[in-house]
Wavefront OBJ file of the C-alpha trace (Angstrom):
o trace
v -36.376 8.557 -26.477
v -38.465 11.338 -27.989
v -38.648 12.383 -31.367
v -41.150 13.981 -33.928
v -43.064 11.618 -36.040
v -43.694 13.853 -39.153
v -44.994 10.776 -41.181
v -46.905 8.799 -39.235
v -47.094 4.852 -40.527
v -50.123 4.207 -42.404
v -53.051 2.577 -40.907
v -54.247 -0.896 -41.968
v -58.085 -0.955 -42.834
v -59.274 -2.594 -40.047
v -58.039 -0.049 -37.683
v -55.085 1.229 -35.286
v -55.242 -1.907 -33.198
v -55.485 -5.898 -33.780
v -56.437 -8.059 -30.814
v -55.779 -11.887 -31.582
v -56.826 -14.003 -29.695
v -54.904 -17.282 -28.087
v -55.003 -19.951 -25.332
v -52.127 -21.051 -24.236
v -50.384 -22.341 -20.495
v -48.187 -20.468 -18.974
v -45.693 -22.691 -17.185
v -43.531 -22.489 -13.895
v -39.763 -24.246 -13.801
v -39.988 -24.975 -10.279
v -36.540 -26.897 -10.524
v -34.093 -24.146 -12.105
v -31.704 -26.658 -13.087
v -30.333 -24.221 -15.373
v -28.409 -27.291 -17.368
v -28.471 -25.842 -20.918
v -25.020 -24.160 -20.860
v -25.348 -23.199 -24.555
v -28.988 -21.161 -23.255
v -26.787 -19.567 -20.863
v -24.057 -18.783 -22.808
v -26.322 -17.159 -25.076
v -28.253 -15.783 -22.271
v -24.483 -13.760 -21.227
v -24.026 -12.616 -24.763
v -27.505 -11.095 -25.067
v -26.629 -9.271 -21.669
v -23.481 -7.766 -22.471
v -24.041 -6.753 -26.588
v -26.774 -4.499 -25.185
v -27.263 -1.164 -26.960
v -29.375 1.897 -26.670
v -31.658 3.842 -29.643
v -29.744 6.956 -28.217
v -26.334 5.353 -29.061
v -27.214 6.022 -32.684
v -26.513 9.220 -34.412
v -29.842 10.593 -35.025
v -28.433 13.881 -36.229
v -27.396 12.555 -39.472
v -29.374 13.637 -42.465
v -30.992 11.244 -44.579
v -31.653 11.628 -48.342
v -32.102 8.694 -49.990
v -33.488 10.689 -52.917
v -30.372 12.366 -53.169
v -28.132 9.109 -52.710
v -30.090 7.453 -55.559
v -29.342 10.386 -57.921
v -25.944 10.566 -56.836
v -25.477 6.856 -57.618
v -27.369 7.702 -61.360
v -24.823 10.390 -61.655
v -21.538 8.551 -60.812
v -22.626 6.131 -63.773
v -25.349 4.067 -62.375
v -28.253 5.372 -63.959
v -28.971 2.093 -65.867
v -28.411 -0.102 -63.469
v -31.989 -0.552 -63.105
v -33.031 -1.022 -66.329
v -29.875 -3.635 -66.998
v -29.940 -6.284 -63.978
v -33.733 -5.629 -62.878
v -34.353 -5.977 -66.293
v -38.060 -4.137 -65.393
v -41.013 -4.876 -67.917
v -40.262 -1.480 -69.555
v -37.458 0.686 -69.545
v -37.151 2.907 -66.352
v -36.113 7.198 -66.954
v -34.021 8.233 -63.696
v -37.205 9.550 -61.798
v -39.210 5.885 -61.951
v -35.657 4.459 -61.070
v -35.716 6.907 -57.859
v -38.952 6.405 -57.065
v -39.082 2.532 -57.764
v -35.778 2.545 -55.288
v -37.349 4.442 -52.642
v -40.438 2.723 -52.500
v -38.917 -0.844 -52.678
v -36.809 0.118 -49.583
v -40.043 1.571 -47.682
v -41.435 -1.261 -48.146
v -38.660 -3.761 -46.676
v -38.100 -1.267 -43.812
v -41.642 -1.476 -42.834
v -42.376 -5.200 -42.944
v -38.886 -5.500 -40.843
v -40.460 -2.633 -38.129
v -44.011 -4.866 -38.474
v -42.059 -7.932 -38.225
v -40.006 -6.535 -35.118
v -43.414 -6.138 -33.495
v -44.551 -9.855 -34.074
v -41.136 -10.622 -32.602
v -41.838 -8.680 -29.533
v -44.891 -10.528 -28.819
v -44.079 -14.175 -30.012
v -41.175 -13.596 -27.020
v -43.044 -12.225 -24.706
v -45.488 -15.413 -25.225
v -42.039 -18.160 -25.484
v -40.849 -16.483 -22.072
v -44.592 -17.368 -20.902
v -44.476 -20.976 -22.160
v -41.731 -22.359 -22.548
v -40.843 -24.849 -19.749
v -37.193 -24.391 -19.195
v -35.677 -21.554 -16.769
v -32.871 -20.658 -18.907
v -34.942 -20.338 -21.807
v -37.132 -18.139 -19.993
v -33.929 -15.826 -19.098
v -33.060 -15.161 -22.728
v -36.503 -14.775 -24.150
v -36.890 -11.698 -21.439
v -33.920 -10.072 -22.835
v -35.202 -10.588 -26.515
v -38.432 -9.321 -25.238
v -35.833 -6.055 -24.489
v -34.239 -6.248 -27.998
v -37.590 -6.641 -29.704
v -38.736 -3.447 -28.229
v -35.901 -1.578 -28.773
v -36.004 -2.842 -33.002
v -38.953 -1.813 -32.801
v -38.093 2.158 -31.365
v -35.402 2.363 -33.936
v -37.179 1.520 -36.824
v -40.271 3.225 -35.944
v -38.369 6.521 -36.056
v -36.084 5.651 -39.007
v -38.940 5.743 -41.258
v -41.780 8.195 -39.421
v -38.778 10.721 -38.704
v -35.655 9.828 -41.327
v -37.121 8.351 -44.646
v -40.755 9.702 -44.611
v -42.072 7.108 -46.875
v -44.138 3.213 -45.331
v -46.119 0.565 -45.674
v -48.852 -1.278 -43.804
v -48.181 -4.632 -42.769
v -48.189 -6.938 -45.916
v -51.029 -9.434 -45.103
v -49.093 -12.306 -45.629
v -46.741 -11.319 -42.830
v -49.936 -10.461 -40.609
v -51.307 -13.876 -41.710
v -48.182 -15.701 -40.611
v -47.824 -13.356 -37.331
v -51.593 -14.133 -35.993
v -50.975 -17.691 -37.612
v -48.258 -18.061 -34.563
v -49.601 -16.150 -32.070
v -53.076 -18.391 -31.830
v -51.321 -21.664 -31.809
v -50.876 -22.988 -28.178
v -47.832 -24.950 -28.594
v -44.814 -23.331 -27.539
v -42.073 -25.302 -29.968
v -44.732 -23.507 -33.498
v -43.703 -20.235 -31.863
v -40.169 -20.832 -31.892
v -40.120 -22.218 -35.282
v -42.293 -19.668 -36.467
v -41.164 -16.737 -35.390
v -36.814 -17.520 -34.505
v -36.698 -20.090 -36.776
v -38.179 -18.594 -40.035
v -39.302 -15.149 -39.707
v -36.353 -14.135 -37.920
v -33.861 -16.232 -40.179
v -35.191 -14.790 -43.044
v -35.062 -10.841 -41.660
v -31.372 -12.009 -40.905
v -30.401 -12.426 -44.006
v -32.460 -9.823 -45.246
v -30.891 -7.584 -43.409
v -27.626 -8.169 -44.698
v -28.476 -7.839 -47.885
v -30.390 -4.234 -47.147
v -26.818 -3.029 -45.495
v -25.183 -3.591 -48.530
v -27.754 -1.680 -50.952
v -27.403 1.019 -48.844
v -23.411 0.900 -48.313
v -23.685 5.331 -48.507
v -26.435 5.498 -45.706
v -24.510 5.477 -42.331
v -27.051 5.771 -39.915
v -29.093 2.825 -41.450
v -26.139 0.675 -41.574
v -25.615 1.147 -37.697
v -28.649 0.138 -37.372
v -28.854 -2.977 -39.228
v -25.238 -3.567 -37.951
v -26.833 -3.667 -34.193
v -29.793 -5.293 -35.011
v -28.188 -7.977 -37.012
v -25.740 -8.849 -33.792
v -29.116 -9.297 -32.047
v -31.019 -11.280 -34.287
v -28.098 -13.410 -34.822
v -28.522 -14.594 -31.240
v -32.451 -14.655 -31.122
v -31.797 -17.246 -34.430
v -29.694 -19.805 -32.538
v -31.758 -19.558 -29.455
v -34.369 -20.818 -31.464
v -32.269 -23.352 -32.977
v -30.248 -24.553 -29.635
v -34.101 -24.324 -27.807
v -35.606 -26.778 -30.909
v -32.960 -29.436 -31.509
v -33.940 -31.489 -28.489
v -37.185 -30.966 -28.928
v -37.843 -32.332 -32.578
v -35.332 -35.344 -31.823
v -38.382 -37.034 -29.617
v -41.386 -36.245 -31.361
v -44.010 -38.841 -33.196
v -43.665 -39.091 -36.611
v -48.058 -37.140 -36.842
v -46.358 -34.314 -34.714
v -43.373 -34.169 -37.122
v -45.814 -33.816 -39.870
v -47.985 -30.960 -38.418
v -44.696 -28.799 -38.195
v -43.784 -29.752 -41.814
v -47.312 -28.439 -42.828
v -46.800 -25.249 -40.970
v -43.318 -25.082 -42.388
v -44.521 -25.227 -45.840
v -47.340 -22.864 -45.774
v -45.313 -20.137 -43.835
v -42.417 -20.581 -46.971
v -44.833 -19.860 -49.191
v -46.388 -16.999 -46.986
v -42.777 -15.202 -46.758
v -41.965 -15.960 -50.512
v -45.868 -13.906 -50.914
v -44.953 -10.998 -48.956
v -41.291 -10.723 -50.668
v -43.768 -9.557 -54.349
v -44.106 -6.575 -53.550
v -47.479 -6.155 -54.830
v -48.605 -2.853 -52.292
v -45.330 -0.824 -53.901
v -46.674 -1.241 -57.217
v -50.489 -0.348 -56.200
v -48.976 2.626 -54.656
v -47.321 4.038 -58.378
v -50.173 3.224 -59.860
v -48.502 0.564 -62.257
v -50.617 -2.315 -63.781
v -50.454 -5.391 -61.460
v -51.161 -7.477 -64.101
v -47.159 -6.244 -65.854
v -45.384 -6.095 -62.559
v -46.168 -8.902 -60.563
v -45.213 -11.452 -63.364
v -41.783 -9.673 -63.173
v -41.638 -9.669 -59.753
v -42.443 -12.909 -59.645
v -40.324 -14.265 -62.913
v -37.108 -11.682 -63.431
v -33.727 -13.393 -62.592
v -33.129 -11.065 -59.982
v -36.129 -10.861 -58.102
v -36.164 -14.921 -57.779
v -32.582 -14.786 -56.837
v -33.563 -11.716 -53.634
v -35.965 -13.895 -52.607
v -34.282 -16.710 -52.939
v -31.430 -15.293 -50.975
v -33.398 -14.749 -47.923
v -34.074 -18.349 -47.161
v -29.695 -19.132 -47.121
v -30.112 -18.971 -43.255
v -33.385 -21.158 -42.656
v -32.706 -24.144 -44.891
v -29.394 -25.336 -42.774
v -31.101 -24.489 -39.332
v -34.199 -26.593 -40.636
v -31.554 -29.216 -41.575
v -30.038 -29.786 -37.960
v -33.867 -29.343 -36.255
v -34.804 -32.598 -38.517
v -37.386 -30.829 -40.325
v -35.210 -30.743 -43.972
v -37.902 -33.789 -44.534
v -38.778 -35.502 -47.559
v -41.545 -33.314 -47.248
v -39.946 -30.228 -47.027
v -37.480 -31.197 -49.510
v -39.500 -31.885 -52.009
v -41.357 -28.154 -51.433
v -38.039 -26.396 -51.446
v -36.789 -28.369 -54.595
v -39.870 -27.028 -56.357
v -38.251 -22.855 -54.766
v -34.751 -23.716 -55.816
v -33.987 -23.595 -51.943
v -32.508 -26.580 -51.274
v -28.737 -24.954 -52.585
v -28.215 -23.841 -49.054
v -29.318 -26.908 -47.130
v -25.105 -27.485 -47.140
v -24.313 -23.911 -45.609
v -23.330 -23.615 -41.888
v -26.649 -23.080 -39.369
v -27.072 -20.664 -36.817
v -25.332 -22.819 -34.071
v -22.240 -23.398 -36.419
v -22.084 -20.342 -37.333
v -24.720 -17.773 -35.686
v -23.043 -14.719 -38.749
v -24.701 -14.414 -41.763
v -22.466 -14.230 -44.764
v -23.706 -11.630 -47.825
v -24.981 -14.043 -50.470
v -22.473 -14.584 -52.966
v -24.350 -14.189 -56.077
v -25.632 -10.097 -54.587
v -21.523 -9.728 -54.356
v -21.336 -10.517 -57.576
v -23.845 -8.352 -59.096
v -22.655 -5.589 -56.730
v -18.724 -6.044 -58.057
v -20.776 -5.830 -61.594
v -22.548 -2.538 -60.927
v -19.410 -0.972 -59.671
v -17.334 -2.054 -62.574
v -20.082 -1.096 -64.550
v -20.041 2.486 -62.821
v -16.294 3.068 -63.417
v -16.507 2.081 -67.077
v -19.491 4.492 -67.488
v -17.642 7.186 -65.280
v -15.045 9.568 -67.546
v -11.982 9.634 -65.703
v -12.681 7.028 -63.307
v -9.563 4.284 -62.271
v -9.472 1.177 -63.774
l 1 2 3 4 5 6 7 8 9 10 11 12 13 14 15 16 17 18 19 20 21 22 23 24 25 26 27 28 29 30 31 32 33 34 35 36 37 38 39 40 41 42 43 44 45 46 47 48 49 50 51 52 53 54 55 56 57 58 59 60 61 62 63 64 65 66 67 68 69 70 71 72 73 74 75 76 77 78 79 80 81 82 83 84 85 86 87 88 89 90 91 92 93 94 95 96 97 98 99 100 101 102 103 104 105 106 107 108 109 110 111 112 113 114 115 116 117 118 119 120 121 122 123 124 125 126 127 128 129 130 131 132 133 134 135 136 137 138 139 140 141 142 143 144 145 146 147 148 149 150 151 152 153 154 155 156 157 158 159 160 161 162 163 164 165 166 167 168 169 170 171 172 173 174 175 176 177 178 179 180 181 182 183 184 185 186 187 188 189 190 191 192 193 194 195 196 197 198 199 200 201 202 203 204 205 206 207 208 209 210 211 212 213 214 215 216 217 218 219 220 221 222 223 224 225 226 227 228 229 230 231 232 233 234 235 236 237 238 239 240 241 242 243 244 245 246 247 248 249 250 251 252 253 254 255 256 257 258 259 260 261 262 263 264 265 266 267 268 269 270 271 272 273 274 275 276 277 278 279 280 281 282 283 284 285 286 287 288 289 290 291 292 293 294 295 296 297 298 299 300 301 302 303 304 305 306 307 308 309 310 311 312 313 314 315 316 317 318 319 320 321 322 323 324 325 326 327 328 329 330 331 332 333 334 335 336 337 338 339 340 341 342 343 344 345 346 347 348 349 350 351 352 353 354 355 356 357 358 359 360 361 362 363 364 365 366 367
């Protein structure tokens, strides 16, 4: 697919390229037993929901400057100011800009993210001992790529605006591309970077209900990642049933400090260097305001139940997520159950509130 990159992504400091480096063993399945129907299964799913980046509409215009003011215009103009409650009021052009940054930002780390992805699979399909698992990880290897094409052009062609990688999402990507054991990649990477994008992703298709081309993207991508999520779970479950109680604990540690390196990169912190607003006023909001705990918050509704059925909701873990107010979605269906992710009921809510909130504002709107 060829297309113009006008804006070209910006450039982390330490240059155009990152080599990490890693040891691990690349195995053989010599037997093929090909046993795990559900890997299979899976495997025929991934085959068939295949899509193209030409599929997509690329012809369609996309303003979000102008969708943003048309939104301020129907009678959303303080929507901002009410439920992000922002450390001082926002006029309609900080709005704008605040929106458009914000949603930069997330597009970015997902496109930086999507690249991780690509090369965590391309490493499982390398170690991990099974043939079946093999199979699917080569056609995630083929959805990875083709994220990353899609979003690479959305915002170098479409929005104009991004973001270097956040570090704490390069932290956690070289974090699980060093470590030699095959299961840390898998939980790293399909367990919690990808269950968080999941329901990340959700929650960007509904903030931006009036783009259409972005939300046939996330639609697509979404269908993907909902399988790369349970192939990570279904791969795990055995695993984690038959390990020592010290090898238990090392993937509770790396459990933790990854949490707390995806809660990190959720702050926002580059958007706000970018305007030129004090650090020292925005990060305590973006840290402390109702809603910005909530998004984050949000993000984990897909992880906590998987991490439940793997065996690694530990008294441990537990007693980390208590301490995040995470542990309210420990009783939602996991990716096995129910590989969908369901909008988070308390965004519905405030969404149902800002449109109610735009028809009272709006003369001659319904009731």
């Amino acid at each position: 697919m060829r297309y113009s990159q006008r804006n070209p992504l910006p450039i982390p400091a330490a240059g155009e390229f990152q080599r990490v480096s890693s040891t691990i063993d690349a195995v053989f399945d010599w037997q093929y037993e090909l046993k795990r129907q559900k890997l299979m299964e899976l495997y025929e799913k991934g085959k068939a929901a295949t899509w193209n980046a030409t599929d997509l509409d690329w012809s369609i215009d996309v303003d979000i400057e102008k969708m943003v003011s048309q939104r301020q215009m129907a009678g959303g103009g303080g929507v901002v100011n009410q439920f992000l409650a922002p450390p001082r009021p926002l006029d309609e052009r900080e709005a704008l800009t605040l929106n458009l940054n914000m949603n930069a930002f997330m597009l970015s780390q997902f496109l930086h993210g999507e690249q991780g992805a690509l090369l965590a699979t391309a490493k499982i399909v390398e170690t991990v001992p099974w043939a079946e698992a093999k199979f699917y990880a080569a056609n995630q290897v083929a959805d990875e790529a083709r994220h990353v094409e899609v979003y690479h052009r959305y915002l170098t062609e479409k929005l104009g605006v991004s973001y270097e990688v956040h570090p704490s999402l390069a932290t956690m990507l070289d974090d699980i591309l060093r470590d030699s054991r095959w299961d840390v990649t898998y939980l790293g990477m399909q367990i919690l970077i990808e269950g968080l994008a999941l329901a990340a992703f959700g929650m960007q298709k509904l903030m931006m209900a009036e783009e259409p081309l972005i939300v046939d993207i996330t639609t697509r991508i979404m269908a993907d990642e909902s399988r790369h999520v349970a192939f990570g779970v279904i791969s795990l479950e055995e695993v984690y049933q038959g390990m020592s109680a010290a090898e238990l604990r090392e993937r509770e540690d790396f459990v933790i400090e990854a949490t707390h390196l995806m809660r990190e990169r959720l702050l926002m912190q580059p958007v706000f260097e970018r305007l030129g607003w004090p650090l020292e006023v925005w990060m305590p909001w973006a840290l402390e305001t109702p809603f910005m705990r909530g998004f984050r918050q949000m993000l984990f509704s897909k992880i906590v139940p998987n991490l439940k059925r793997l065996g690694l909701l530990t008294p441990r873990v537990r007693e980390a997520y208590a301490k995040l107010d995470l542990l309210r979605f420990e009783h939602l269906k996991d990716s096995v159950e129910d590989p969908e992710v369901q909008p988070p009921a308390e965004l519905v809510q405030l969404l149902l509130q800002v449109l109610a909130s735009r028809q009272a504002e709006t003369p001659g709107a319904p009731g």
